[in-house]
Gaussian input, Z-matrix of N, CA and C with variables (Angstrom, degrees):
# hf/3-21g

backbone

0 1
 N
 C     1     B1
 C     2     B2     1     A1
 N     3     B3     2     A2     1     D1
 C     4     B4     3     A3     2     D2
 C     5     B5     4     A4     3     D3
 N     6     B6     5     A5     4     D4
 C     7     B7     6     A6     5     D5
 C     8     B8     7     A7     6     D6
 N     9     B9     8     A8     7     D7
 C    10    B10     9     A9     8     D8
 C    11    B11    10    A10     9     D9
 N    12    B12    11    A11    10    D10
 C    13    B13    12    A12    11    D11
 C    14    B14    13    A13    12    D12
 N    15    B15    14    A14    13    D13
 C    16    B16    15    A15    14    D14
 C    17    B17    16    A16    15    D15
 N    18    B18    17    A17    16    D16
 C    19    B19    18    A18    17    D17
 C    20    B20    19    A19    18    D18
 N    21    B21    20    A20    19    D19
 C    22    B22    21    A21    20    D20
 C    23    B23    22    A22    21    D21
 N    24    B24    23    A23    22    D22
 C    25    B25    24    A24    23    D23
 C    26    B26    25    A25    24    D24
 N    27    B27    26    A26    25    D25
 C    28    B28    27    A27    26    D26
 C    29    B29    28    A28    27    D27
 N    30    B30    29    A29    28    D28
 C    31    B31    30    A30    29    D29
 C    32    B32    31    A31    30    D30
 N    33    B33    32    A32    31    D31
 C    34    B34    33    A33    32    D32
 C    35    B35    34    A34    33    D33
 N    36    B36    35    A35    34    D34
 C    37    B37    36    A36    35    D35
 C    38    B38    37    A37    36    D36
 N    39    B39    38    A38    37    D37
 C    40    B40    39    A39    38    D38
 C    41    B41    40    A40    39    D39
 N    42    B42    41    A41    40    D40
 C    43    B43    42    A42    41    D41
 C    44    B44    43    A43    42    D42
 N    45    B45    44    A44    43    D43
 C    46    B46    45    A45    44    D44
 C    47    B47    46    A46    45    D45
 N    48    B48    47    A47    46    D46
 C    49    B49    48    A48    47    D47
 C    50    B50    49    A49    48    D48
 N    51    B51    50    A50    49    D49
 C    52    B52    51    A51    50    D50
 C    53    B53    52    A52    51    D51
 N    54    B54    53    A53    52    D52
 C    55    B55    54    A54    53    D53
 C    56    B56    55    A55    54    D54
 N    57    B57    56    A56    55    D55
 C    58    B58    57    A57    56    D56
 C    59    B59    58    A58    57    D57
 N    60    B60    59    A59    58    D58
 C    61    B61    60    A60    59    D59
 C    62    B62    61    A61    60    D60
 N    63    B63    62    A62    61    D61
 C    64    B64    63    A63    62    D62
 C    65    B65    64    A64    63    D63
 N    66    B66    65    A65    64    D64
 C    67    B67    66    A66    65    D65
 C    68    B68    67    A67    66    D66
 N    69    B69    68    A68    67    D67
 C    70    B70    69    A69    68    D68
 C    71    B71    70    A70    69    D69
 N    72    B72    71    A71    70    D70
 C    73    B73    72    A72    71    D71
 C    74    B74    73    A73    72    D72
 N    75    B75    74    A74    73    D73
 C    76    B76    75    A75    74    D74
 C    77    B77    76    A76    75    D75
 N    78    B78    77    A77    76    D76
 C    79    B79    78    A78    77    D77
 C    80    B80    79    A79    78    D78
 N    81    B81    80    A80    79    D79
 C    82    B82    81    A81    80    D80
 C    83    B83    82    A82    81    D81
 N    84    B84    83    A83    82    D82
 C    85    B85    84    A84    83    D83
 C    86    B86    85    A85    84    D84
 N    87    B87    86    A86    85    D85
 C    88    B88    87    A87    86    D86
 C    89    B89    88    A88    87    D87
 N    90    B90    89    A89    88    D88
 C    91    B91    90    A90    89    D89
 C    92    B92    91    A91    90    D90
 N    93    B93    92    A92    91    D91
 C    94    B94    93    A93    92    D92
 C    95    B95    94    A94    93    D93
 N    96    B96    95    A95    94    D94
 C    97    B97    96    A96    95    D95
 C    98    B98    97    A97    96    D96
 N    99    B99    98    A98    97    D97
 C   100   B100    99    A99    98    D98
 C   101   B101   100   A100    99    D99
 N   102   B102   101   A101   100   D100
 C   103   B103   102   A102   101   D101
 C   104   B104   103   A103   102   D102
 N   105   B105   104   A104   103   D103
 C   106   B106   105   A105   104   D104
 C   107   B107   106   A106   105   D105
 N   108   B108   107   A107   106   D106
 C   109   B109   108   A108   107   D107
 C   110   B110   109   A109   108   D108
 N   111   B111   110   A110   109   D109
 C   112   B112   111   A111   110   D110
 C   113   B113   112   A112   111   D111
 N   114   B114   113   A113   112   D112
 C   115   B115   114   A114   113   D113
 C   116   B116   115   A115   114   D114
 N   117   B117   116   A116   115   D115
 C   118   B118   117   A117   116   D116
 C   119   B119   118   A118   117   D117
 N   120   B120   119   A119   118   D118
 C   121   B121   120   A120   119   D119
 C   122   B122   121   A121   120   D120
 N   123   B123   122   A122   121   D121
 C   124   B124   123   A123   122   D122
 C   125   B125   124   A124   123   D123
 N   126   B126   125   A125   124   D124
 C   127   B127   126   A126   125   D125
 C   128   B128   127   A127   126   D126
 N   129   B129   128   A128   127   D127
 C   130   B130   129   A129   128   D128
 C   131   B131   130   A130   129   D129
 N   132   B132   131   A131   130   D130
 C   133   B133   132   A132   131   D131
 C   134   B134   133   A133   132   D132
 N   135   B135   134   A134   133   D133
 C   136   B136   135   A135   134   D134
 C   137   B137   136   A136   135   D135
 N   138   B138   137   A137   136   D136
 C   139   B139   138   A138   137   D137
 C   140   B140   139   A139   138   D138
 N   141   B141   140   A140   139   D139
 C   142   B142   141   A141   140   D140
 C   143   B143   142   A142   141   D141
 N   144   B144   143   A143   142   D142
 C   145   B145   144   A144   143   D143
 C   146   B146   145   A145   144   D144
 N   147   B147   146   A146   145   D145
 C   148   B148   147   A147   146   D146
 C   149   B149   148   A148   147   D147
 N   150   B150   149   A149   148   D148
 C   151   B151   150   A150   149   D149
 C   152   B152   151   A151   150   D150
 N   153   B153   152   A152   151   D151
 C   154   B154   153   A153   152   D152
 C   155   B155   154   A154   153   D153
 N   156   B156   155   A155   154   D154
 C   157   B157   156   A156   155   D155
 C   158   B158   157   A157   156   D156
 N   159   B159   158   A158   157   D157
 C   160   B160   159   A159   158   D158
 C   161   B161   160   A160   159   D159
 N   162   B162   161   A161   160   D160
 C   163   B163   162   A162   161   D161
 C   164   B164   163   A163   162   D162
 N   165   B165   164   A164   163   D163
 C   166   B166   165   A165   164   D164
 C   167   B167   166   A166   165   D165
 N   168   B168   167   A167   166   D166
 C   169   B169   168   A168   167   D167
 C   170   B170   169   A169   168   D168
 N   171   B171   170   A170   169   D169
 C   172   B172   171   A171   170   D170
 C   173   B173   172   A172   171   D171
 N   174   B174   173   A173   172   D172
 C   175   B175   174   A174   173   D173
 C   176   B176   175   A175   174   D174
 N   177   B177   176   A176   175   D175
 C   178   B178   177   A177   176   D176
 C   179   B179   178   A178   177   D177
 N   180   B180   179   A179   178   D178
 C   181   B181   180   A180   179   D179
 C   182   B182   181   A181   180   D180
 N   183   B183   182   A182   181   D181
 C   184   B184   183   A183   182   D182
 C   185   B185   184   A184   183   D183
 N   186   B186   185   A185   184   D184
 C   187   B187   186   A186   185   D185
 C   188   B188   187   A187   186   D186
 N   189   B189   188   A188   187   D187
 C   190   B190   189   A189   188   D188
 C   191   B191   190   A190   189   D189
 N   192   B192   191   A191   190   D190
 C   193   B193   192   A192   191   D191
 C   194   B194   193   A193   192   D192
 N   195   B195   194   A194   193   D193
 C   196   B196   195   A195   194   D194
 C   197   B197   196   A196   195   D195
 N   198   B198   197   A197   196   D196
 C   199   B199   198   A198   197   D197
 C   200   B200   199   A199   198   D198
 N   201   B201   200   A200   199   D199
 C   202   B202   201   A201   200   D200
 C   203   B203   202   A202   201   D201
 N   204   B204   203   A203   202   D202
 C   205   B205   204   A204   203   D203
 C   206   B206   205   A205   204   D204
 N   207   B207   206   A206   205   D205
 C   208   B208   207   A207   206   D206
 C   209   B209   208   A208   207   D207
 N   210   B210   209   A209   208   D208
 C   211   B211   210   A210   209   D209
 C   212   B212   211   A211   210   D210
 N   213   B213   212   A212   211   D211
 C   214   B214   213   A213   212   D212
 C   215   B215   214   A214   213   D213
 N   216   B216   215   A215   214   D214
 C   217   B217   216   A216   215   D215
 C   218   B218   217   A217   216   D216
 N   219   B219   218   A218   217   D217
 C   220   B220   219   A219   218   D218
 C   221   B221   220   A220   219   D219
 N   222   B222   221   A221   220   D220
 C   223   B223   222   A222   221   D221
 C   224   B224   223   A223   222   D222
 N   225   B225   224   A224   223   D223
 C   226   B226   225   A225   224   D224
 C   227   B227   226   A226   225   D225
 N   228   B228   227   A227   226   D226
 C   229   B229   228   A228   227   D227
 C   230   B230   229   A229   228   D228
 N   231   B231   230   A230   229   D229
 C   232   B232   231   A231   230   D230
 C   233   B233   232   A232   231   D231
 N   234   B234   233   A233   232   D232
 C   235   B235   234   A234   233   D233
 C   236   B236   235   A235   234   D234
 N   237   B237   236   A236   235   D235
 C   238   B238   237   A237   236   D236
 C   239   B239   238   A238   237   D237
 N   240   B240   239   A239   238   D238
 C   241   B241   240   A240   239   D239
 C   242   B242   241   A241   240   D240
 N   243   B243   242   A242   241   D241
 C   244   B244   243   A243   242   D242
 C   245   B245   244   A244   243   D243
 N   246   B246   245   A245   244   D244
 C   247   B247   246   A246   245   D245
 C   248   B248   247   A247   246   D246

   B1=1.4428
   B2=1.5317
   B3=1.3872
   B4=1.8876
   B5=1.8964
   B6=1.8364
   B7=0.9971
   B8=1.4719
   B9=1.6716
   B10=1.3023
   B11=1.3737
   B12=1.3842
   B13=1.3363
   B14=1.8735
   B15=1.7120
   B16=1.3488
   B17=1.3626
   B18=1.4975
   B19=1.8346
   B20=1.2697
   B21=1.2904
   B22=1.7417
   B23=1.7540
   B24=1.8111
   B25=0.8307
   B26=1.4431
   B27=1.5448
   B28=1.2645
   B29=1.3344
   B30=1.7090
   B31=1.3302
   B32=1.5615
   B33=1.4088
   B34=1.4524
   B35=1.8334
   B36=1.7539
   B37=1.2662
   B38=2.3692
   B39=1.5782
   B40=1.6559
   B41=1.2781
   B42=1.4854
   B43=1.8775
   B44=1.4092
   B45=1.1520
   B46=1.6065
   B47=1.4008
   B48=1.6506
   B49=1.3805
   B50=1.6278
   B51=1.3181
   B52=1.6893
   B53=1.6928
   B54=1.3763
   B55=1.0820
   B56=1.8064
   B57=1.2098
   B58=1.6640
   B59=1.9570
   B60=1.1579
   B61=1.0811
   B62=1.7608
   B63=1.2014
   B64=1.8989
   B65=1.7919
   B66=1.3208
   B67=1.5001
   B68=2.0945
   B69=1.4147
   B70=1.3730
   B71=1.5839
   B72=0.9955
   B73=2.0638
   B74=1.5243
   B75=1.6208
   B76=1.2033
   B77=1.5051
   B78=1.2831
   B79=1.9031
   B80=1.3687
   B81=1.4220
   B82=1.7080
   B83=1.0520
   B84=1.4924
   B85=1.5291
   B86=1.5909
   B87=1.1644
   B88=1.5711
   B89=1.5223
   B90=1.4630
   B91=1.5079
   B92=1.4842
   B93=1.3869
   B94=1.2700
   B95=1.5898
   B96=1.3082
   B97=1.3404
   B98=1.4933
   B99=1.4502
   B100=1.6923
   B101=1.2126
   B102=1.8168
   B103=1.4404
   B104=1.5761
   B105=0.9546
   B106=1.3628
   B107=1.1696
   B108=1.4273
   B109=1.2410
   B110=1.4627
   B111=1.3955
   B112=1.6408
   B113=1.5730
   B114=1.7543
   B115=1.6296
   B116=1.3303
   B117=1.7053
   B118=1.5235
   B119=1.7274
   B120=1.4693
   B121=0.8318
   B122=1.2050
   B123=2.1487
   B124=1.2994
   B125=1.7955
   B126=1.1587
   B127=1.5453
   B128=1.9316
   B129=0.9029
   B130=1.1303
   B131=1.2663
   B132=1.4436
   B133=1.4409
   B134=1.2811
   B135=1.1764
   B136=1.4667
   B137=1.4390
   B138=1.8162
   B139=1.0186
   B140=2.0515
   B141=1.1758
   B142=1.4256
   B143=2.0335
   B144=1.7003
   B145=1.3951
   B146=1.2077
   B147=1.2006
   B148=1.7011
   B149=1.7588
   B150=1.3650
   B151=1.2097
   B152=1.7794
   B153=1.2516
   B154=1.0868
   B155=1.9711
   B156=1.6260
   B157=1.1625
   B158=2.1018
   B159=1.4765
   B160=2.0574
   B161=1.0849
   B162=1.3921
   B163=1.3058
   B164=0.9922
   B165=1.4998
   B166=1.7650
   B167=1.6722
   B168=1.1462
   B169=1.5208
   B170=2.0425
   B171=1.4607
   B172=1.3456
   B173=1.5951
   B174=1.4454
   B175=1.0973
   B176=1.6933
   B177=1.0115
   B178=1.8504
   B179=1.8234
   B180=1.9332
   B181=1.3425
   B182=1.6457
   B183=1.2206
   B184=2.1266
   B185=2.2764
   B186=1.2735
   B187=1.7484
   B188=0.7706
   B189=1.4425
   B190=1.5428
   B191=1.7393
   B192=2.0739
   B193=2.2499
   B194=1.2473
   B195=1.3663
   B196=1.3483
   B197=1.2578
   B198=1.6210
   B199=1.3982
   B200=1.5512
   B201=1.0656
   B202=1.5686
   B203=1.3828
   B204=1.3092
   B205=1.2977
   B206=1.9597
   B207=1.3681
   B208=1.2970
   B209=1.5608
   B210=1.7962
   B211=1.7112
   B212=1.6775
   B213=1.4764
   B214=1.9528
   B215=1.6023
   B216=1.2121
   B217=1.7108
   B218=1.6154
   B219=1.0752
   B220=1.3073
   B221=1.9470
   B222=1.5500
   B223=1.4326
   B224=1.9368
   B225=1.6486
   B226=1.4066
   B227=1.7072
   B228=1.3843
   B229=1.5181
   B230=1.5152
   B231=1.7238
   B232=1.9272
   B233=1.0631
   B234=1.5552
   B235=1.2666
   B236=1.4046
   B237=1.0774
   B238=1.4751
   B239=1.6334
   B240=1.6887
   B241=1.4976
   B242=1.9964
   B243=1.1864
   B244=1.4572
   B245=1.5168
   B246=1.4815
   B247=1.1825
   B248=1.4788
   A1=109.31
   A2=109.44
   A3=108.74
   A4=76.57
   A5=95.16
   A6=120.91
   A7=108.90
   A8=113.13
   A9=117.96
   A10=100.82
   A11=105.68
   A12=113.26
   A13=105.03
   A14=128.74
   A15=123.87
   A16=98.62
   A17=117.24
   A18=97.33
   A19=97.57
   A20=112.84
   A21=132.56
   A22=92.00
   A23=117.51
   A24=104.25
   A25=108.02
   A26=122.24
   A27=118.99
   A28=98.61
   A29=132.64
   A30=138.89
   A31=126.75
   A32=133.72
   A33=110.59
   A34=77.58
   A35=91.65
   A36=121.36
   A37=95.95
   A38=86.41
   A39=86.46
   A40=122.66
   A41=123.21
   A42=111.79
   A43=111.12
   A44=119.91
   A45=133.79
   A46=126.86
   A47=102.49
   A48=103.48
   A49=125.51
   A50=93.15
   A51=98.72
   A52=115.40
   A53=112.37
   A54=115.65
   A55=106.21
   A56=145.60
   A57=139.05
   A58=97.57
   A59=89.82
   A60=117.30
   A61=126.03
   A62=96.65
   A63=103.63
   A64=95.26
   A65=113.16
   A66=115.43
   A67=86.30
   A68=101.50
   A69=103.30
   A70=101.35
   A71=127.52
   A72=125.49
   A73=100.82
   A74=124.99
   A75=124.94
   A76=104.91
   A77=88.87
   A78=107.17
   A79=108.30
   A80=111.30
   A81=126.34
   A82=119.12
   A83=102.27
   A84=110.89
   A85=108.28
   A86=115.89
   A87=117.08
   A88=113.68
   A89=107.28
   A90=145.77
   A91=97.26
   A92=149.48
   A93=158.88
   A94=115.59
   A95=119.48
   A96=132.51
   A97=109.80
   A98=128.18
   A99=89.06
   A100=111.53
   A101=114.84
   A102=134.00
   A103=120.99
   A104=127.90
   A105=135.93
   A106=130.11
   A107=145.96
   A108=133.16
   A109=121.37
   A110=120.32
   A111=141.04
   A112=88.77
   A113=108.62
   A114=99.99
   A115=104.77
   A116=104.37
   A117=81.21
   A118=96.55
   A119=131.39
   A120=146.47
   A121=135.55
   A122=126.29
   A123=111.88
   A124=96.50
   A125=85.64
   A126=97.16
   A127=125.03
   A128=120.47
   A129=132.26
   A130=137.60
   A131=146.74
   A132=136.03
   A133=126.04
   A134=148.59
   A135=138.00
   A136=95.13
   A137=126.07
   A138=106.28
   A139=120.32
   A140=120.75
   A141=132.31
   A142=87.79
   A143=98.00
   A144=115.47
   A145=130.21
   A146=127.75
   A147=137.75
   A148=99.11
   A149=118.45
   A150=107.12
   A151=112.63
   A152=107.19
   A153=155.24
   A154=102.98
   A155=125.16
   A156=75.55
   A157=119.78
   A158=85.19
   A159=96.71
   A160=98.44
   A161=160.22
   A162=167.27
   A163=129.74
   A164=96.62
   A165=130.69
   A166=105.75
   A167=131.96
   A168=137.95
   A169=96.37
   A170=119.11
   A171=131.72
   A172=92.30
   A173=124.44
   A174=110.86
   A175=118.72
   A176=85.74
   A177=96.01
   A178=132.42
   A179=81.69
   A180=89.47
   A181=135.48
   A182=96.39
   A183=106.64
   A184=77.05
   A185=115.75
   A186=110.21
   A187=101.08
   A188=126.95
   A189=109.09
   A190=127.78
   A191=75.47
   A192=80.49
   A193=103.13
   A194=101.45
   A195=129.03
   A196=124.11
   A197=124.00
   A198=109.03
   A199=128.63
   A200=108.81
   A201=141.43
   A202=110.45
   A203=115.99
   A204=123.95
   A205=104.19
   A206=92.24
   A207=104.43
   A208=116.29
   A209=125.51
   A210=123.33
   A211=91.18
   A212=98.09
   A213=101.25
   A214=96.74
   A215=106.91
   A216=130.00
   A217=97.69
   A218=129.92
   A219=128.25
   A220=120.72
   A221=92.18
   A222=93.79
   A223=132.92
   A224=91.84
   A225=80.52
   A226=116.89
   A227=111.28
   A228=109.30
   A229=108.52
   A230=104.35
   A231=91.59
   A232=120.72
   A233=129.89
   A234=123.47
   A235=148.50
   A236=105.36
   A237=117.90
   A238=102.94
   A239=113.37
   A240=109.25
   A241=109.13
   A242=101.56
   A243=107.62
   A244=123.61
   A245=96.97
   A246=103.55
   A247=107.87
   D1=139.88
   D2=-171.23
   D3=-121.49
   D4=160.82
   D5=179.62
   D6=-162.09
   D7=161.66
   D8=170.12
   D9=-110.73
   D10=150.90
   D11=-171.98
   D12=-141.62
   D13=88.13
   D14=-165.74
   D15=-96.50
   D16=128.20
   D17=150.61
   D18=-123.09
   D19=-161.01
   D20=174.99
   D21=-108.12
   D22=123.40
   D23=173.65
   D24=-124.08
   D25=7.52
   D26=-177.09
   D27=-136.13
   D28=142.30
   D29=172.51
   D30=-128.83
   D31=89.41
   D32=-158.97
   D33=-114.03
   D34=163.14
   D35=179.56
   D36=-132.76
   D37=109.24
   D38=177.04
   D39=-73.58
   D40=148.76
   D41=152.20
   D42=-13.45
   D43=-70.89
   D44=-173.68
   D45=-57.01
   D46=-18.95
   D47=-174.81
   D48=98.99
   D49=-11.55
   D50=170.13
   D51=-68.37
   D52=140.86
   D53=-163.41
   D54=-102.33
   D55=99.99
   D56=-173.54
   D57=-109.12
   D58=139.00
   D59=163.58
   D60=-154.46
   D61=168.35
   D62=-164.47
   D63=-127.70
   D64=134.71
   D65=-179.80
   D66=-103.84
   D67=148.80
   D68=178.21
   D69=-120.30
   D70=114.56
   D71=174.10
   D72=-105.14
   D73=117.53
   D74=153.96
   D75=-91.61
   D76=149.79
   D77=154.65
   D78=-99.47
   D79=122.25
   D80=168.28
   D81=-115.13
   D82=128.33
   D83=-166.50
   D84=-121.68
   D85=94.73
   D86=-171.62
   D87=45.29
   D88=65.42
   D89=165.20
   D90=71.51
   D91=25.43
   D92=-157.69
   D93=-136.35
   D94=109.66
   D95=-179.02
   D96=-43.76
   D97=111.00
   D98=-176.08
   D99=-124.40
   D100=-2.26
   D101=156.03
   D102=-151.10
   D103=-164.78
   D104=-171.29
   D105=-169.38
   D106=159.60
   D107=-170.89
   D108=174.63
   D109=119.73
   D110=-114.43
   D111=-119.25
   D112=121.02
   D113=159.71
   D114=-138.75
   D115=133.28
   D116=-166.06
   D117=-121.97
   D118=159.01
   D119=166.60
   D120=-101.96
   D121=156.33
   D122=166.83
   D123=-149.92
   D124=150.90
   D125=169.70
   D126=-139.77
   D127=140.61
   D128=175.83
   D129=-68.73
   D130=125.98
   D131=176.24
   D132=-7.52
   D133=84.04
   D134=163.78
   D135=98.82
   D136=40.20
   D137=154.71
   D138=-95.27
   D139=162.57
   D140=-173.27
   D141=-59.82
   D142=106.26
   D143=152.06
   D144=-51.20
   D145=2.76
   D146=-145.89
   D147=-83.13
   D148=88.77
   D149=165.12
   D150=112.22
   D151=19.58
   D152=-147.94
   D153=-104.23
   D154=94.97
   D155=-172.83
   D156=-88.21
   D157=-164.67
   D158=-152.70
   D159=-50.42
   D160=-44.64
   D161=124.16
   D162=38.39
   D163=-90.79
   D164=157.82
   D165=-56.04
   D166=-47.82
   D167=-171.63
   D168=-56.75
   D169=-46.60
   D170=-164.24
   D171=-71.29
   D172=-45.33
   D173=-168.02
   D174=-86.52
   D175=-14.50
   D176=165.00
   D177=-71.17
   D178=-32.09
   D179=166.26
   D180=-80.75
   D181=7.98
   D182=-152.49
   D183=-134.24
   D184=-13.31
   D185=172.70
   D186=-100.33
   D187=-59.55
   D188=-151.19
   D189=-110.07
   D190=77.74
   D191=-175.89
   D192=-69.29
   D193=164.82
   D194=161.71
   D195=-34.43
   D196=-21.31
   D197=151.78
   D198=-114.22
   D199=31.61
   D200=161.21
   D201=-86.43
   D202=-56.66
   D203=-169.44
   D204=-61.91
   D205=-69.81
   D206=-179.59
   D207=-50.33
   D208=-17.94
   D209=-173.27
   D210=-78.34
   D211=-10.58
   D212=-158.10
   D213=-78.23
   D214=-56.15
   D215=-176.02
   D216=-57.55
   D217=-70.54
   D218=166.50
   D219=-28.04
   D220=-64.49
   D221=170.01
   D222=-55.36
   D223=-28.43
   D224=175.46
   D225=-96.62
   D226=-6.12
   D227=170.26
   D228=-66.10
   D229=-49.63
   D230=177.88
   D231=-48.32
   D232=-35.59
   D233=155.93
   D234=-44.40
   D235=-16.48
   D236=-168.80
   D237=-112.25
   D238=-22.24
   D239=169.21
   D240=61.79
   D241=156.28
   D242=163.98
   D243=-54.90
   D244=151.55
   D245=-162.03
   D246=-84.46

């Protein structure tokens, strides 16, 4: 019997508030690893969770307060300078 098997096996929370994570999918083949395959993700302060899985959504909610969000919004306008 083959199967997929995904979890989340890596979670970082940045200085900045960016959120990275890595999705891990094995293939099991009669209880035996027999490949694998790595997707990893990132998201930003106060971006739309929509689709998000429950995990990552929990840890977004307990990072990214309201003055996290806003050092983020702040930080990327200094960047961008006058127009």
């Amino acid at each position: 019997m083959t199967f997929e098997d995904m979890q989340i096996d890596q979670v970082v929370v940045t200085e900045n508030g960016h959120i990275l994570y890595r999705e891990t999918t094995q293939v099991i083949r009669d209880g035996v690893v027999v490949g694998q395959k790595f997707h990893r993700t990132s998201l930003i302060p106060g971006q739309d969770l929509n689709g998000q899985p429950e995990q990552i959504v929990e840890v977004a909610r307990n990072a990214w307060t309201p003055e996290v969000i806003s050092a983020y919004q702040a930080a990327v306008a200094a960047r961008k300078g006058p127009l």
